[in-house]
N, C-alpha and C positions, 0 to 999 in steps of 0.2 A: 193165268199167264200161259198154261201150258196149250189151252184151245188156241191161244192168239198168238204166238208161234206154228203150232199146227196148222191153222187160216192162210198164214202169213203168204207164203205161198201162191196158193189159189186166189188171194186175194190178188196180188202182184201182176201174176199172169192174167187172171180178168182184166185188171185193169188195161194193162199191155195192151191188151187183143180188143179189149172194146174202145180203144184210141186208134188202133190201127185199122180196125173197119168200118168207124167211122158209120155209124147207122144213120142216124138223126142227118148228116153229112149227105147221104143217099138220096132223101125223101124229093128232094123238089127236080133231081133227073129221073128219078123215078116215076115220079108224075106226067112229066112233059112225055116220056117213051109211051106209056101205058094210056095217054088221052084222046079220050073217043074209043076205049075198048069198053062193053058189059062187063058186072061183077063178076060172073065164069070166068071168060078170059082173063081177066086181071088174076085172079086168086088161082089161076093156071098158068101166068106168069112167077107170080111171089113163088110158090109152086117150086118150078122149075129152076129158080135164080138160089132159094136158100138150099137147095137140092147138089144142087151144082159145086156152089161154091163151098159145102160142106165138103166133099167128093174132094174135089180140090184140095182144101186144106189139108184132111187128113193122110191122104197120099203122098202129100210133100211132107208132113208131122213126119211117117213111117218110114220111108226109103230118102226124104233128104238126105242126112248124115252120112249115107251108105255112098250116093251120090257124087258128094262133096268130097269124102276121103278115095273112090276111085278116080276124082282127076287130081287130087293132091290137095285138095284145102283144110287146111284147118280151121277148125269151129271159132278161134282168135282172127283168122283171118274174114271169116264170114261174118263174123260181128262188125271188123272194119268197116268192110264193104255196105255190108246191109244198113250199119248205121247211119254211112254217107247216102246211099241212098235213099231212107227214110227223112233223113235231113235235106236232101234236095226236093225232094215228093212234098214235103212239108211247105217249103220255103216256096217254091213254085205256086201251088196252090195256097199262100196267102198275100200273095203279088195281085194286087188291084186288076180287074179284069179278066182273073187266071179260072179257067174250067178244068174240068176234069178229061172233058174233051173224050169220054166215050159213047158220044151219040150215036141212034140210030134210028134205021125206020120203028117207029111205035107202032105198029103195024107185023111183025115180023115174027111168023110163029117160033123159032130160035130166039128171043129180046129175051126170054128166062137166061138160057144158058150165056150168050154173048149178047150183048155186053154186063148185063147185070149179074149172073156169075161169076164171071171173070172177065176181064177181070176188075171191073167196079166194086163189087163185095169182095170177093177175094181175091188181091192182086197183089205185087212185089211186096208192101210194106207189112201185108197181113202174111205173106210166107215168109219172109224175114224173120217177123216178130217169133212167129209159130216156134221156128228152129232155133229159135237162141232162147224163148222161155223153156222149150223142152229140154237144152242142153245143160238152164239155169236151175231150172225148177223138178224137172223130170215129168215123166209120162201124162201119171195122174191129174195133178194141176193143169197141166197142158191144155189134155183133153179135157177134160172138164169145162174148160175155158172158152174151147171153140167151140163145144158144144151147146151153153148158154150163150156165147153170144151170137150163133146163128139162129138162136130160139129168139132175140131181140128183136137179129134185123125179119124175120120171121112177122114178129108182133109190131114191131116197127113200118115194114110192107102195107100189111093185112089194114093198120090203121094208118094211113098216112096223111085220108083226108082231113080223118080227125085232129091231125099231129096238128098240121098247115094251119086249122082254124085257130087251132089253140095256142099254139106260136107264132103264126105268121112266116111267112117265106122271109122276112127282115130278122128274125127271132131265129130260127133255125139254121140262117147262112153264120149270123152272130158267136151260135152254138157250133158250128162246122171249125168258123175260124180259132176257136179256143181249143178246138178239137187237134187244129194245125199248128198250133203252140206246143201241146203236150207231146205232139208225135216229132218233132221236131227236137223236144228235150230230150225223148228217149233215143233219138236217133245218137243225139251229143252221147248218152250214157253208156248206147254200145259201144263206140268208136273208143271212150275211155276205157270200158273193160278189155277189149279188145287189143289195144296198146299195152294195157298193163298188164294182160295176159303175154302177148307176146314177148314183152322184156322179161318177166318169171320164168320163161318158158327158157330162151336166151340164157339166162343167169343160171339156172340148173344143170343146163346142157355144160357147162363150162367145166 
Protein backbone atom coordinates (compact mmCIF):
# COMPACT_ATOMS: atom_id res chain seq x y z
CA UNK A 1 0.00 0.00 0.00
CA UNK A 2 2.67 2.19 0.87
CA UNK A 3 4.78 1.67 -2.85
CA UNK A 4 1.04 2.56 -4.36
CA UNK A 5 0.64 5.75 -2.87
CA UNK A 6 4.28 6.46 -3.45
CA UNK A 7 3.42 5.47 -7.47
CA UNK A 8 0.43 7.33 -7.19
CA UNK A 9 1.72 10.39 -8.26
CA UNK A 10 4.13 9.61 -11.07
CA UNK A 11 1.53 7.51 -12.21
CA UNK A 12 -1.04 10.57 -12.34
CA UNK A 13 1.18 12.81 -13.89
CA UNK A 14 2.28 10.20 -16.76
CA UNK A 15 -0.86 9.67 -17.39
CA UNK A 16 -1.60 13.50 -17.71
CA UNK A 17 1.20 14.20 -19.94
CA UNK A 18 0.97 11.16 -22.05
CA UNK A 19 -2.87 12.33 -22.98
CA UNK A 20 -1.72 15.59 -23.64
CA UNK A 21 0.97 14.75 -26.19
CA UNK A 22 -0.83 12.56 -27.66
CA UNK A 23 2.06 10.33 -29.46
CA UNK A 24 0.15 7.64 -31.22
CA UNK A 25 -2.17 11.11 -32.18
CA UNK A 26 1.18 12.30 -33.96
CA UNK A 27 2.06 9.40 -36.28
CA UNK A 28 0.11 9.83 -39.45
CA UNK A 29 1.11 14.00 -39.75
CA UNK A 30 4.26 12.76 -39.12
CA UNK A 31 4.43 10.62 -41.95
CA UNK A 32 2.74 12.82 -44.50
CA UNK A 33 5.68 15.79 -43.44
CA UNK A 34 8.56 13.23 -43.37
CA UNK A 35 7.51 11.40 -47.12
CA UNK A 36 9.98 10.94 -49.56
CA UNK A 37 12.82 11.85 -47.05
CA UNK A 38 15.92 8.71 -46.52
CA UNK A 39 16.08 6.97 -43.14
CA UNK A 40 19.12 9.81 -42.03
CA UNK A 41 17.00 12.40 -42.70
CA UNK A 42 13.92 11.07 -41.02
CA UNK A 43 15.95 9.79 -37.72
CA UNK A 44 17.43 13.57 -38.03
CA UNK A 45 14.13 14.81 -38.05
CA UNK A 46 12.61 12.52 -34.94
CA UNK A 47 16.02 13.86 -33.77
CA UNK A 48 15.41 17.34 -33.75
CA UNK A 49 11.43 17.38 -32.90
CA UNK A 50 11.85 15.09 -29.44
CA UNK A 51 14.94 17.46 -28.80
CA UNK A 52 13.07 20.33 -29.15
CA UNK A 53 10.08 19.72 -27.67
CA UNK A 54 11.87 18.44 -24.56
CA UNK A 55 13.62 21.97 -24.39
CA UNK A 56 10.39 23.29 -24.48
CA UNK A 57 8.83 21.67 -21.99
CA UNK A 58 11.11 21.79 -19.39
CA UNK A 59 11.71 25.53 -19.61
CA UNK A 60 8.14 26.32 -19.28
CA UNK A 61 8.15 23.13 -16.02
CA UNK A 62 11.11 25.81 -14.53
CA UNK A 63 10.36 29.53 -14.92
CA UNK A 64 6.46 29.05 -15.80
CA UNK A 65 5.33 29.68 -12.17
CA UNK A 66 7.78 32.59 -11.92
CA UNK A 67 6.17 33.84 -15.17
CA UNK A 68 2.71 33.52 -14.11
CA UNK A 69 2.97 35.21 -10.75
CA UNK A 70 4.99 38.34 -12.34
CA UNK A 71 1.99 39.31 -14.33
CA UNK A 72 -0.34 38.50 -11.43
CA UNK A 73 -1.72 34.85 -12.08
CA UNK A 74 -2.60 32.54 -9.86
CA UNK A 75 -1.78 28.68 -10.25
CA UNK A 76 -6.23 28.51 -9.66
CA UNK A 77 -6.42 30.91 -12.14
CA UNK A 78 -4.12 28.95 -14.68
CA UNK A 79 -5.91 25.77 -14.10
CA UNK A 80 -9.25 27.77 -15.13
CA UNK A 81 -7.77 28.89 -18.22
CA UNK A 82 -5.61 25.91 -19.09
CA UNK A 83 -8.48 23.73 -18.37
CA UNK A 84 -10.80 25.61 -20.91
CA UNK A 85 -8.32 25.39 -23.11
CA UNK A 86 -7.59 21.88 -23.13
CA UNK A 87 -11.36 21.32 -23.28
CA UNK A 88 -11.60 23.40 -26.42
CA UNK A 89 -8.21 21.78 -28.01
CA UNK A 90 -10.11 18.58 -27.19
CA UNK A 91 -13.56 19.34 -28.48
CA UNK A 92 -12.14 20.96 -31.64
CA UNK A 93 -10.15 18.16 -32.62
CA UNK A 94 -12.93 15.63 -32.27
CA UNK A 95 -15.28 17.58 -34.50
CA UNK A 96 -15.72 15.43 -37.89
CA UNK A 97 -13.17 16.83 -40.29
CA UNK A 98 -11.18 18.66 -37.55
CA UNK A 99 -6.93 18.60 -38.29
CA UNK A 100 -4.44 19.69 -36.18
CA UNK A 101 -3.75 21.86 -38.92
CA UNK A 102 0.24 22.13 -38.41
CA UNK A 103 1.26 21.35 -41.82
CA UNK A 104 4.28 22.01 -43.63
CA UNK A 105 6.71 21.63 -46.36
CA UNK A 106 8.03 17.87 -45.66
CA UNK A 107 10.92 18.97 -47.17
CA UNK A 108 12.11 21.63 -44.75
CA UNK A 109 15.41 21.18 -43.00
CA UNK A 110 13.60 23.07 -39.60
CA UNK A 111 10.19 20.24 -39.95
CA UNK A 112 12.14 18.82 -36.54
CA UNK A 113 11.89 21.93 -34.53
CA UNK A 114 8.65 23.60 -36.23
CA UNK A 115 6.07 22.14 -36.55
CA UNK A 116 6.83 18.83 -35.05
CA UNK A 117 8.41 20.28 -31.85
CA UNK A 118 6.33 22.76 -31.37
CA UNK A 119 4.17 23.10 -31.38
CA UNK A 120 2.72 19.55 -32.44
CA UNK A 121 4.58 17.58 -29.52
CA UNK A 122 4.81 20.23 -27.40
CA UNK A 123 2.13 22.68 -27.42
CA UNK A 124 -0.56 24.79 -25.20
CA UNK A 125 -2.28 21.49 -23.72
CA UNK A 126 1.17 19.72 -22.93
CA UNK A 127 2.48 23.22 -21.24
CA UNK A 128 -0.72 23.34 -19.43
CA UNK A 129 -0.63 19.97 -18.20
CA UNK A 130 3.22 20.36 -17.37
CA UNK A 131 2.47 23.41 -14.87
CA UNK A 132 -0.54 22.19 -12.96
CA UNK A 133 1.05 18.43 -12.55
CA UNK A 134 4.08 20.28 -11.12
CA UNK A 135 2.00 22.48 -9.04
CA UNK A 136 -0.16 19.18 -8.15
CA UNK A 137 2.29 16.67 -7.78
CA UNK A 138 5.61 18.51 -7.56
CA UNK A 139 8.95 18.45 -9.40
CA UNK A 140 9.88 14.83 -9.35
CA UNK A 141 6.89 13.11 -10.76
CA UNK A 142 6.72 15.97 -13.27
CA UNK A 143 9.92 15.49 -14.64
CA UNK A 144 9.89 12.21 -14.65
CA UNK A 145 6.92 12.22 -16.69
CA UNK A 146 8.09 14.49 -19.52
CA UNK A 147 10.92 12.72 -19.64
CA UNK A 148 9.36 9.11 -20.37
CA UNK A 149 6.97 10.55 -22.41
CA UNK A 150 9.22 12.17 -24.81
CA UNK A 151 11.35 8.83 -24.73
CA UNK A 152 7.75 7.38 -26.31
CA UNK A 153 6.99 9.97 -28.82
CA UNK A 154 10.87 9.33 -29.40
CA UNK A 155 10.01 5.31 -29.89
CA UNK A 156 6.84 6.19 -31.31
CA UNK A 157 8.76 8.46 -34.33
CA UNK A 158 11.67 6.12 -34.79
CA UNK A 159 8.87 3.26 -35.40
CA UNK A 160 6.04 4.79 -37.05
CA UNK A 161 5.89 2.80 -40.05
CA UNK A 162 5.67 -0.20 -38.04
CA UNK A 163 2.85 1.53 -35.83
CA UNK A 164 0.72 2.33 -39.33
CA UNK A 165 0.99 -1.35 -40.31
CA UNK A 166 0.06 -2.70 -37.14
CA UNK A 167 -2.82 -0.47 -36.54
CA UNK A 168 -3.70 1.00 -39.52
CA UNK A 169 -4.18 4.96 -40.09
CA UNK A 170 -8.24 3.74 -39.22
CA UNK A 171 -6.84 2.18 -35.73
CA UNK A 172 -4.55 5.04 -34.75
CA UNK A 173 -7.11 8.13 -35.70
CA UNK A 174 -9.65 5.74 -33.54
CA UNK A 175 -6.75 5.75 -30.67
CA UNK A 176 -6.20 9.72 -31.32
CA UNK A 177 -10.00 10.17 -30.78
CA UNK A 178 -10.09 8.38 -27.30
CA UNK A 179 -6.96 10.28 -26.78
CA UNK A 180 -9.43 13.54 -27.16
CA UNK A 181 -11.94 12.16 -24.84
CA UNK A 182 -9.49 11.92 -21.92
CA UNK A 183 -7.85 15.26 -22.57
CA UNK A 184 -10.99 16.78 -22.64
CA UNK A 185 -11.98 15.14 -19.03
CA UNK A 186 -8.91 16.40 -17.76
CA UNK A 187 -9.50 19.75 -19.05
CA UNK A 188 -13.37 19.40 -17.11
CA UNK A 189 -11.02 18.44 -13.97
CA UNK A 190 -8.79 21.37 -13.93
CA UNK A 191 -11.49 24.05 -14.43
CA UNK A 192 -13.17 22.03 -11.24
CA UNK A 193 -10.02 22.38 -9.05
CA UNK A 194 -9.46 25.55 -10.13
CA UNK A 195 -12.96 26.85 -9.03
CA UNK A 196 -12.80 25.11 -5.95
CA UNK A 197 -9.53 26.37 -5.38
CA UNK A 198 -10.46 29.68 -5.87
CA UNK A 199 -13.64 29.88 -3.59
CA UNK A 200 -11.05 28.04 -0.56
CA UNK A 201 -8.87 30.82 -1.41
CA UNK A 202 -11.99 33.47 -1.18
CA UNK A 203 -13.23 31.74 2.11
CA UNK A 204 -9.86 32.05 3.94
CA UNK A 205 -9.28 35.53 2.85
CA UNK A 206 -12.39 36.51 4.80
Amino acid sequence: MAMLNTMEPYLLTFVALFVAVDSLGNIPIFISLVEGMNRKDRRRVVSDSVTTATIVALIFMFVGKAILRFIGISIPDFQIAGGALLFIISARLLLPGSSRGFLSDGHSKDLGVFPLGTPLITGPAVLTTTLIMLDSYGLMPTLVAVVLNMFIVWVTLVKADLLVKLFGQTGLRALAKIMYILLAAIGVMMVRKGILSTIAFNFLER
